[in-house]
Structure formats: structure tokens, C-alpha cells
C-alpha positions as CSV (number, residue, x, y, z in Angstrom):
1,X,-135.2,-60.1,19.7
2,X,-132.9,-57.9,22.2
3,X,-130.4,-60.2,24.0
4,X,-130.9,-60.3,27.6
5,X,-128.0,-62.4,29.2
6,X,-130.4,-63.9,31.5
7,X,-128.7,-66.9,31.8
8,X,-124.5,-65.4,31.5
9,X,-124.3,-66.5,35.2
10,X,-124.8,-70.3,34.3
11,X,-121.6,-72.7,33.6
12,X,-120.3,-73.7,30.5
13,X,-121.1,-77.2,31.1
14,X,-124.5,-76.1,32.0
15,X,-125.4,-73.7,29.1
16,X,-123.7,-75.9,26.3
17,X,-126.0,-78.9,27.1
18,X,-128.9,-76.6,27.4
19,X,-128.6,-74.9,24.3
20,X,-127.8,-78.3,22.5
21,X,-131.5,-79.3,23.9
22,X,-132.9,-76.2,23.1
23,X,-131.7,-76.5,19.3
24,X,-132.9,-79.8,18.8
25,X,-136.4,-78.3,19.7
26,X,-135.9,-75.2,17.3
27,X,-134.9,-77.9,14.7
28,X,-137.4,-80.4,14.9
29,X,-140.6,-77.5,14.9
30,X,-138.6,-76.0,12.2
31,X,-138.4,-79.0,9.8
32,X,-141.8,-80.3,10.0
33,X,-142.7,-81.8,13.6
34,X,-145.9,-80.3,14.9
35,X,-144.3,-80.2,18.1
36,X,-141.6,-81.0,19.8
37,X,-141.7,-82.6,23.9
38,X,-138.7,-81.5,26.2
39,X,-138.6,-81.4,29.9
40,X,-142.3,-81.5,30.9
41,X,-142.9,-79.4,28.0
42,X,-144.5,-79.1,24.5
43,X,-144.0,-76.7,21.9
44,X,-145.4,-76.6,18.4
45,X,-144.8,-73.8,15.4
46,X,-146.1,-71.2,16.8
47,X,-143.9,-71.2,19.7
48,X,-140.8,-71.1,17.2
49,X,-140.5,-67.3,18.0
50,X,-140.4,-68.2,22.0
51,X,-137.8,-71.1,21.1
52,X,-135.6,-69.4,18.6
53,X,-135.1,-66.7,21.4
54,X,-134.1,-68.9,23.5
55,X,-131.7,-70.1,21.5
56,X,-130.4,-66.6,20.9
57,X,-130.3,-66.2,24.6
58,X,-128.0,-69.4,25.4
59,X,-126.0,-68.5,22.6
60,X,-124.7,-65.5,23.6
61,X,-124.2,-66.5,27.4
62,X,-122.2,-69.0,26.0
63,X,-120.2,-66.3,24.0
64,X,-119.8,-64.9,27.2
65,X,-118.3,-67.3,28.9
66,X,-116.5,-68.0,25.9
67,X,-114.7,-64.6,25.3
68,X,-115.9,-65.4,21.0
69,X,-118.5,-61.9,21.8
70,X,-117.0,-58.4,20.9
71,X,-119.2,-55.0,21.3
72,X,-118.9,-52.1,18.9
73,X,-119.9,-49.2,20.9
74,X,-120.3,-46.2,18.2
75,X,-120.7,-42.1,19.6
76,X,-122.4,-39.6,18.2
77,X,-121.1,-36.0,18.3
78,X,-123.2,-34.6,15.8
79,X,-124.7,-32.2,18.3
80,X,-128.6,-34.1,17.7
């Protein structure tokens, strides 16, 4: 999964309750629920991929926000 930062112009407030949601989800189809209800919404194992992105997505806006994310940018001179 490549990181987006969709959602890095959300609040704290905002993305901390969403990803809470949004890893209750993961967990429960990850354990052994079938599926898992949330906002108008169901989502069963083989939306785990879809789920555990999202997850991945509120994460690191939350980094963001957060100042906890640090980049390693590495050059290449090798002349290739």
C-alpha cells in the first residue's frame, strides 16, 4: 500500500476518532467476525486489504498532525 495523505487536512480530534473506528473494524474481521457493521456499512474478510489501508491512511495523517513522521530522502549519484 503507498500512503496517500488523503485525509492530512482533517483535525486531530477528527482523524483520532476515525481511525479508533476504523481499527475496531480491522480487528473484529481480523479475529474471526465475518463482518464487521460501521456507518451504513458492512465489511467482511475480504475487504481487510481495503480496511487495513485505511488504517494505514489515518495513521499517518495523524503522524502528520502529530509531528511523530520523519522522511529519509536518499540520492543517487552513481551516474545510472
Amino acid at each position: 500500500m503507498a500512503v496517500t495523505g488523503k485525509f492530512a487536512n482533517l483535525d486531530v480530534a477528527t482523524l483520532t476518532t476515525m481511525l479508533a473506528q476504523w481499527q475496531t473494524c480491522l480487528t473484529a474481521i481480523a479475529v474471526g467476525n465475518q463482518s464487521y457493521s460501521m456507518a451504513g456499512r458492512s465489511f467482511t474478510r475480504a475487504d481487510l486489504e481495503q480496511v487495513s489501508d485505511m488504517v494505514g491512511e489515518l495513521s499517518y495523517a495523524l503522524q502528520l498532525k502529530n509531528g511523530g513522521l520523519c522522511r529519509t530522502v536518499y540520492s543517487d549519484f552513481s551516474g545510472q
